[in-house]
LODOKE-10575 format. One record per atom (N, C-alpha, C): x, y, z. Coordinates in steps of 0.1 Angstrom, whole numbers, plus 2048, in hexadecimal, padded with zeros to 3 digits. Example, Ala and Ser with C-alpha at 12.3 -4.5 7.8 and 13.67 -1.06 7.14 Angstrom:
BEGIN
8847C784E;87B7D384E;8847DF84E;8807EA847;8897F5847;88180084F;
// end
This chain:
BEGIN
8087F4800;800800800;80980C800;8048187FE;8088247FC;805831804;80D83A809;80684680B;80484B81B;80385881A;80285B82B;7FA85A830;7EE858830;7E5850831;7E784683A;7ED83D831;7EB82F835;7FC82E83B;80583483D;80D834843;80B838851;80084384E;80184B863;7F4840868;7EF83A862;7E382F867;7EA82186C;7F581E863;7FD811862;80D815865;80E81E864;81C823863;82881C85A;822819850;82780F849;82780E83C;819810834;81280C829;81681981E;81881980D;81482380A;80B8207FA;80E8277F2;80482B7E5;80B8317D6;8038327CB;80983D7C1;80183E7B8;8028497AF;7FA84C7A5;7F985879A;7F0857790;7ED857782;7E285F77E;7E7863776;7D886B76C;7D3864765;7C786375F;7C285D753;7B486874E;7AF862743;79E86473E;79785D745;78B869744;77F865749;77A85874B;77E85173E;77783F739;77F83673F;788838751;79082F752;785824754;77B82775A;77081B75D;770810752;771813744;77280C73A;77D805735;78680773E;79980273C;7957F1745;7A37EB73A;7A47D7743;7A47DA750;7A27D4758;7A47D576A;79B7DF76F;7917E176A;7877E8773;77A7E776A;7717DD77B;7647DB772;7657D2771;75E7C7762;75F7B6760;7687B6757;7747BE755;7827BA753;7827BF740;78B7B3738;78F7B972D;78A7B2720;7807A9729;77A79D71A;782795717;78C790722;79278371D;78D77571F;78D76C719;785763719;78975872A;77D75772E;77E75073E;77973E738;78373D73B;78072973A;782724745;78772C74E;78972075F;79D72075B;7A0712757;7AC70F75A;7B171774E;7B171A743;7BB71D73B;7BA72C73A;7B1732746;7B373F749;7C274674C;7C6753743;7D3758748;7DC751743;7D974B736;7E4744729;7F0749727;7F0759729;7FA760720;7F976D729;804777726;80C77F72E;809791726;80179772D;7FA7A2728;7FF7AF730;80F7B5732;8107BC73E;8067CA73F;8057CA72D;7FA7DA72E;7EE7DE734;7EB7CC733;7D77CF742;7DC7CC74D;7EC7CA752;7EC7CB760;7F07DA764;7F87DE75B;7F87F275F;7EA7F8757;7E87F4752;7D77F7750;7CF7F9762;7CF7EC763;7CA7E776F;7CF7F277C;7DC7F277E;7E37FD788;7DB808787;7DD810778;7DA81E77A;7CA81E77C;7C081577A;7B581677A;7B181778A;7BA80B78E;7BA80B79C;7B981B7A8;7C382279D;7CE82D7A1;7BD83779F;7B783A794;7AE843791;7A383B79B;7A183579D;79882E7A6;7968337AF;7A48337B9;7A78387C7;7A08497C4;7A78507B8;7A28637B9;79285F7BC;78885A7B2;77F85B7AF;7768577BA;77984C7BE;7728427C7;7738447D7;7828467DA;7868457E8;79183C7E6;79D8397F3;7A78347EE;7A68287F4;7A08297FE;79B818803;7938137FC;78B8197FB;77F8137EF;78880D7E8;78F8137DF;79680D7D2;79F8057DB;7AB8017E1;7AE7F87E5;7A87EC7EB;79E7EE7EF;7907E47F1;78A7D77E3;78A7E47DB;7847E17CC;78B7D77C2;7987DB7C4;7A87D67BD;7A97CF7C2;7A47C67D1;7B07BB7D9;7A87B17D9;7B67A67D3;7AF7987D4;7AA7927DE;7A77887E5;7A477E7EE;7B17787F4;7B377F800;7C2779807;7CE783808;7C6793801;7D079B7FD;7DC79D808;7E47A880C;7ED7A7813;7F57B5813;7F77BC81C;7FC7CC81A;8097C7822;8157CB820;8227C7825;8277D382A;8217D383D;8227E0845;8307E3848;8327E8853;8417EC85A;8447DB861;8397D686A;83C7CE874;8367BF86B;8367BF85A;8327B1854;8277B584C;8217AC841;81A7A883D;80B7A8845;7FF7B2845;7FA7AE84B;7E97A883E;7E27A8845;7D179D83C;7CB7A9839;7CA7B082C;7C87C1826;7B57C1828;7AE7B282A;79F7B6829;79C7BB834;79F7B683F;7997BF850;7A17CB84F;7AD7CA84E;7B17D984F;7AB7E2846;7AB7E383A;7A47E882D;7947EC835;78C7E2839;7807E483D;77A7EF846;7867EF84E;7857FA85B;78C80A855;78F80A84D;795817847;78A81F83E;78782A83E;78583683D;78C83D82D;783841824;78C84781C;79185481F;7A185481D;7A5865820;79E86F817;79B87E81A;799884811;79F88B804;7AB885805;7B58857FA;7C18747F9;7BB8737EC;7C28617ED;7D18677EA;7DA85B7ED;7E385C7E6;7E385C7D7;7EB8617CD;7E985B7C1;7FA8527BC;7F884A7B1;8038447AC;80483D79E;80B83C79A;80E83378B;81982B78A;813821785;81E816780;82B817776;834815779;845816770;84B80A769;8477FD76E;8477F4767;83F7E676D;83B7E0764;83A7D5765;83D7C6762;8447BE76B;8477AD769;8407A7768;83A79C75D;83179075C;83578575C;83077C762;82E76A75E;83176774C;83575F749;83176173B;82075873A;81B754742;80C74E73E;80075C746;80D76874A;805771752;7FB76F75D;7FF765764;7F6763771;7F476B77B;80777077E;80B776787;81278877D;80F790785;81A79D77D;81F7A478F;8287AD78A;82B7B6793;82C7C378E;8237D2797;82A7D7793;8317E079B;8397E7795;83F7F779D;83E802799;83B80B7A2;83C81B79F;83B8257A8;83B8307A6;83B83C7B0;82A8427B8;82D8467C2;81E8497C3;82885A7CC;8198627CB;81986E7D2;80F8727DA;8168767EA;80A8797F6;8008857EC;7F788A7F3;7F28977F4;7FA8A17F9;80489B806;8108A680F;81E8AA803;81C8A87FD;8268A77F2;83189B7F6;8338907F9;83B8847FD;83C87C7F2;8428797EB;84186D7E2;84B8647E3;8468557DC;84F84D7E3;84C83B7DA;8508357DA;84F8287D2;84581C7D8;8428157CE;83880C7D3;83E7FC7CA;8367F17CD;8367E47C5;8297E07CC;8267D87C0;8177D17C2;8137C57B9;8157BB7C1;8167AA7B9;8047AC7B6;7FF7A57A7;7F37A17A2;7F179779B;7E379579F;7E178479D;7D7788793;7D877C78B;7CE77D77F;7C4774787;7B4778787;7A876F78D;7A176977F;798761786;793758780;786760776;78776A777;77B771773;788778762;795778765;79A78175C;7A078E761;79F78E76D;7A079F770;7AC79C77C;7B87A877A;7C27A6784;7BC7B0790;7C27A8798;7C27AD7A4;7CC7AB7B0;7CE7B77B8;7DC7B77BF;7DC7AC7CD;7E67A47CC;7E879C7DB;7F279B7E7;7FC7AB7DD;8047B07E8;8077BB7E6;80C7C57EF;8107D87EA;8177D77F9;8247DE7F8;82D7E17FC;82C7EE7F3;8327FB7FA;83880A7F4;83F810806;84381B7FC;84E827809;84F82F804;85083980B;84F84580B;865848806;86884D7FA;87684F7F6;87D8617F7;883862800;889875800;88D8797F2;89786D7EB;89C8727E1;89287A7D4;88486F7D6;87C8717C8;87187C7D0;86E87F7DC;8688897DD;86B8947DE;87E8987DE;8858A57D7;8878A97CD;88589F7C2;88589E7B4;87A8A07B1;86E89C7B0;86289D7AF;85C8B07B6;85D8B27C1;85C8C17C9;8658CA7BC;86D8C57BE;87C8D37B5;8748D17A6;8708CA79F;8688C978F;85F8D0790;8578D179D;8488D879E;84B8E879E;8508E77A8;85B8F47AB;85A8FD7A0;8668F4796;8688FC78D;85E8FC780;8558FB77F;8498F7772;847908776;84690D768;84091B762;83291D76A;82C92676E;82392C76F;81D937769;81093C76A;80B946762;805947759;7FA948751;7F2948749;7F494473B;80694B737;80894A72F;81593A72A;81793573C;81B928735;81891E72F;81F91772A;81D90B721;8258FF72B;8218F572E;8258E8736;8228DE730;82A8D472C;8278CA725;8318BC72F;82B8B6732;8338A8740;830898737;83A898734;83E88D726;835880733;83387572C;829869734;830862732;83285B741;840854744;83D84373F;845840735;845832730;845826739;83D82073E;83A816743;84480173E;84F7FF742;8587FB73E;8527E6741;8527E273A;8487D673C;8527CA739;8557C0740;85A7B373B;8557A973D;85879B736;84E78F73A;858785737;85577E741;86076C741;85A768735;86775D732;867758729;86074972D;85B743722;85073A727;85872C720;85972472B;86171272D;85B70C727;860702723;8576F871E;8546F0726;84C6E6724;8416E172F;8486D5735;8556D0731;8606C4737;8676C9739;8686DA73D;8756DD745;8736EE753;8656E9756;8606F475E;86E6FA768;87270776B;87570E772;872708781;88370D789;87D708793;88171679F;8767207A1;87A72C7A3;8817327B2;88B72B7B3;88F72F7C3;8937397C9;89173C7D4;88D7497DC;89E74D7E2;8A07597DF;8AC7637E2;8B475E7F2;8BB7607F7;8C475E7FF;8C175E80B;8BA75B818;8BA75E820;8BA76A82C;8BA77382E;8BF77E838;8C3776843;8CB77C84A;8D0772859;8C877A862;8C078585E;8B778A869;8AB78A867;8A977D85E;89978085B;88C77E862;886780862;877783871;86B77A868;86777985C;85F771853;861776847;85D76B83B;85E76B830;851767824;85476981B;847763814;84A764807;84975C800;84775A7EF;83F7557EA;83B7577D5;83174F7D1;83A7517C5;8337477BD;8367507B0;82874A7A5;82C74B79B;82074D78C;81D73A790;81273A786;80B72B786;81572277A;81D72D772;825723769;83772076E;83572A77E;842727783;84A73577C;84773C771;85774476D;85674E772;84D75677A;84D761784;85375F794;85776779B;85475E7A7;85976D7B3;85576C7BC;85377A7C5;8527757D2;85C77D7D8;86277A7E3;8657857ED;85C7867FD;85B793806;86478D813;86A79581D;871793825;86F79B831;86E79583A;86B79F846;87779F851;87E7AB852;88B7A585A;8897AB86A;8907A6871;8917A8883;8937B7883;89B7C1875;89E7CF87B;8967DC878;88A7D086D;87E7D786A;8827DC85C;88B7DA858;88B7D9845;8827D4845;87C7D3835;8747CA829;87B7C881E;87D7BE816;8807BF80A;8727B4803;87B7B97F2;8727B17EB;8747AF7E2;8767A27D8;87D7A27CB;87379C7C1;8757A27B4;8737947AB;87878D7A4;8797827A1;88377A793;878775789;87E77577E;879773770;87F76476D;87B75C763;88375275E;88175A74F;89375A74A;89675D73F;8A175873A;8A575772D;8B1749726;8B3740732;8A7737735;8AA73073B;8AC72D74B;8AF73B74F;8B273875F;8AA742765;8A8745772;8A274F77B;8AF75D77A;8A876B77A;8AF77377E;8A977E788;8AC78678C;8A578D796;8A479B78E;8977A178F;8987AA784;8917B978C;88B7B679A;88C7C47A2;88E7BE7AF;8937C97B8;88D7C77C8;88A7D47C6;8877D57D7;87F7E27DF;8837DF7ED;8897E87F1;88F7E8800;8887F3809;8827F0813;87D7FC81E;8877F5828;88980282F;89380483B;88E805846;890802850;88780685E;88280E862;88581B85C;87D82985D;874829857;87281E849;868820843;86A829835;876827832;87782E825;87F82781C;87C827810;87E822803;88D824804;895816801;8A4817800;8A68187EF;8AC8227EE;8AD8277DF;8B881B7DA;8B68177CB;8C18117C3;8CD8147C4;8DA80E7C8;8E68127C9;8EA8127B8;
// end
């Protein structure tokens, strides 16, 4: 989850987001989904990253329109899971008892990882308080039986570096009747495992240990080449990674580090 909000409630959680048109109602992932064909098992054949950031930002215009619990209510699977300061906690009771703020967070998605049968995706991106804070997020989704993704884990943090970068842009943007502003729309960067053949399934094993770790948890896609992995350590870190299977082997293709304070450890 995302946002101050849900950080000064959970001291933990955050959010991000997006502009769109009016017709997001009409976008894949919101509503009865994108018209893909539902047969039960051979549901989520194939790997579609554009209706899972479809899905995000809908999610993202949801929250303005709707409320921001509402919309995280709306978007969460069965079993969902918000990855606080003190763990992973069960997002339907807590979600239930929450209140929409009168200003949601907002955010948008920066890339997306798929399954190659698209079961499972991940995505990441930035979100921004209403206080001016912004800061990064990840959010594992599951493709349902109906066709429509929906999220079953969010982890985000609040990052110094990107909310001085972000403040100083604003900063500097022209004002005045007679400016002209034009904010180029940030390309959304998408990859998808490469898909095994059926006598040599992937066998996706989980990253290294911490020697201080407090609990752990992984899943990965139904065809095995996805696979996502969260960590809960004794000094109140979080991390979280994912690996892809590509030419053949597993590789690790993001983390996301919070720090005990609760702030996004930037990429070295």
């Amino acid at each position: 989850m995302r946002g101050g909000s849900a950080v000064a409630a959970l001291a933990t959680l955050t959010l991000a987001a997006c502009t769109m048109g009016p017709d997001y109602k009409n976008m894949p992932g919101y509503g009865q989904g994108s018209g893909e064909r539902i047969d039960g098992s051979r549901l989520g054949g194939y790997a579609n990253p554009s209706e899972v950031a479809a899905t995000d930002i809908a999610f993202s215009r949801a929250a303005r329109d709707e409320g921001q619990w509402t919309a995280f209510r709306r978007f969460a699977a069965d079993g969902a899971v918000i990855h606080g300061r003190n763990g992973p906690i069960d997002a339907d009771p807590w979600l239930a008892a929450q209140d929409d703020p009168p200003a949601p967070v907002q955010w948008t998605p920066t890339a997306v990882w798929s399954s190659c049968d698209g079961s499972v995706a991940v995505t990441q991106g930035k979100f921004a308080e209403p206080e001016g804070q912004w800061g990064y997020y990840v959010t594992v989704w599951e493709r349902q039986r109906d066709g429509r993704y929906r999220w079953v884990y969010d982890m985000g943090a609040p990052d110094d570096q990107l909310t001085a970068a972000e403040n100083a842009r604003r900063d500097s943007t022209p004002t005045g009747e007679n400016a002209i502003v034009i904010r180029a729309i940030e390309a959304i960067e998408g990859r998808v495992a490469d898909c095994p053949s059926a006598s040599a399934l992937p066998d996706p094993r989980p990253p290294l240990v911490p020697v201080d770790l407090a609990a752990e948890g992984q899943n990965s896609s139904r065809d095995r080449t996805l696979a996502w992995n969260w960590s809960q350590l004794n000094t109140g870190r979080r991390l979280f990674d994912v690996r892809l299977f590509k030419d053949g082997k597993f590789e690790t293709v993001f983390g996301f580090e919070v720090d005990p304070d609760g702030k996004h450890v930037p990429d070295q």
